[in-house]
N, C-alpha and C positions, 0 to 999 in steps of 0.2 A: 504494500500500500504506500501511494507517496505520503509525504508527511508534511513536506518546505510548506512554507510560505512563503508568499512574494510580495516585497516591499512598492509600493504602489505610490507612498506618496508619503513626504516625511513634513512635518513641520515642529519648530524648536519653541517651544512654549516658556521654555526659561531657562536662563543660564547663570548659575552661580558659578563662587569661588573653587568647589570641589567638585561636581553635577552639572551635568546637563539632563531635561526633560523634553522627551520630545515624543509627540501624537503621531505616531505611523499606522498608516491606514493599509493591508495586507489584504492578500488574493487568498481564502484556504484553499487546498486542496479540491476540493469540491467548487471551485467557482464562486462562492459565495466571498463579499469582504467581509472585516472586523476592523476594529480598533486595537491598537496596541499600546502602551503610554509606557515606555523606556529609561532608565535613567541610566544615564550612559556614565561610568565611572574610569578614571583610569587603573584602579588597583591596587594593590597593595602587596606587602606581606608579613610574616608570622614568625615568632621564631619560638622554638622550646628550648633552651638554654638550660642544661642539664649540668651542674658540676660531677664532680667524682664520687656525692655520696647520697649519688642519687636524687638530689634536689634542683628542684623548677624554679628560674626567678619568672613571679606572676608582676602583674601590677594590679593596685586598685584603683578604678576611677571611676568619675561622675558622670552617665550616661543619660545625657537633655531627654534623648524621645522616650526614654523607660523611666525617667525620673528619679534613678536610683544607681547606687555605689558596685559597679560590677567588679567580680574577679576574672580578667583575662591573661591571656600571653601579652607579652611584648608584640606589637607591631606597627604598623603605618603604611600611609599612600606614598602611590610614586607618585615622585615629582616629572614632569613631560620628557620623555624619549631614554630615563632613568631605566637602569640593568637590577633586576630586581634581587643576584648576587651581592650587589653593592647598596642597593637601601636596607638590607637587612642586616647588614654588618651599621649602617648608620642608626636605624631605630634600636638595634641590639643597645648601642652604647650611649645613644641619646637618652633612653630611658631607664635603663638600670644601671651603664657605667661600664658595666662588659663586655669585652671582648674574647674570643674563641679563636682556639688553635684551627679546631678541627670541623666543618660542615657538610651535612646532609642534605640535598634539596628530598624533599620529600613531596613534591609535586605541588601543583596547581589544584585550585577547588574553586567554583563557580558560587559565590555566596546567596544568591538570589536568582536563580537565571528565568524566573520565570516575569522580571521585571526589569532586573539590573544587569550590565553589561561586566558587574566587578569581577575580578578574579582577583586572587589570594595567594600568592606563593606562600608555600611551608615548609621550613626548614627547623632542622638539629641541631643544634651547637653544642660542641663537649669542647675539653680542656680550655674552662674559663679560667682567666684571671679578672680583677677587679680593677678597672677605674673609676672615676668621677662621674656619674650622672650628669647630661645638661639637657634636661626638657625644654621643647620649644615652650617661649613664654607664655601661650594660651596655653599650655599643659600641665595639669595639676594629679598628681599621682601618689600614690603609697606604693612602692616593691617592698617582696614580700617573698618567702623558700617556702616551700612545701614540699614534700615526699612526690615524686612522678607517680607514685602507687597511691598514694590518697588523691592527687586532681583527679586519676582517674576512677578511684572510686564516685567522689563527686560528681564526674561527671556522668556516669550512668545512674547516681539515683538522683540525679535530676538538681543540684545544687549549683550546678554550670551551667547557664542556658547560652551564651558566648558563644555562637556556630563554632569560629576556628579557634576557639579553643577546645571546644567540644572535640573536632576534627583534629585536630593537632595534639592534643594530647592522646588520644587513640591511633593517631597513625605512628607519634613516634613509639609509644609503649609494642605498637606492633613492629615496629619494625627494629629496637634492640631483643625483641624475644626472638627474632629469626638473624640478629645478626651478632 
């Protein structure tokens, strides 16, 4: 069965600092059109930053559209035509201070595809050392270690609701049990 859709007609209804929103009007399959409303992002990524005794640095922050103090990984958006190898060594050390010998990309994740264009790089970091935090100045945060075996407790009974942390802390826990 085919499945595309054909983009028929695009218009940009808004454009912010991080976001664009844009009305595209699609062919289904079937002939008929739809509406589609898009938020086109450039992306990001994630990191789990793992020392030697098995401990995650998380951060805590204040999250506008939820209203509340979330627990996640470390990460951030790329900034325009940015290697997403290289922003995640930058939010690593922006936001906790550390820096990693050793990295895993642990792939790409589609955060929302059923609206959003974002994608997510995920990666591992082991043999940290510690430098200086420097948060960008709108950024207000708590780091914080936790056991890699209690995020992921947390996060299967439901105390994590953080997509890519949810995802990233289940990918990397899968992937030092196989490696």
């Amino acid at each position: 069965m085919e499945l595309t859709e054909r983009p028929l007609r695009r218009v940009s209804t808004y454009r912010g600092v991080v976001v664009e929103l844009t009305e595209d009007i699609v062919q289904l399959p079937n002939g008929a059109t739809s509406v589609r409303e898009v938020v086109h992002h450039p992306g990001g990524v994630c990191v789990v930053a793992l020392d030697s005794d098995g401990m995650v640095a998380l951060v805590r922050q204040y999250r506008y559209p939820f209203g509340r103090v979330l627990l996640e990984l470390p990460a951030g958006k790329l900034e325009k035509d940015e290697d997403p190898d290289e922003a995640v060594r930058r939010e690593l050390s922006e936001e906790t201070g550390l820096e990693a010998e050793k990295w895993v990309a642990l792939g790409p994740i589609y955060v929302s595809p059923g609206i959003s264009t974002e994608t997510l790089h995920l990666y591992l970091a082991t043999d940290l050392r510690q430098g200086r935090a420097h948060p960008d100045p709108n950024e207000f945060l708590d780091v914080e270690r936790m056991p890699l075996k209690e995020l992921v407790k947390m996060v299967l009974d439901g105390g994590v609701r953080d997509a890519k942390t949810v995802v990233g802390a289940l990918k990397a826990a899968a992937w030092l049990a196989d490696n």
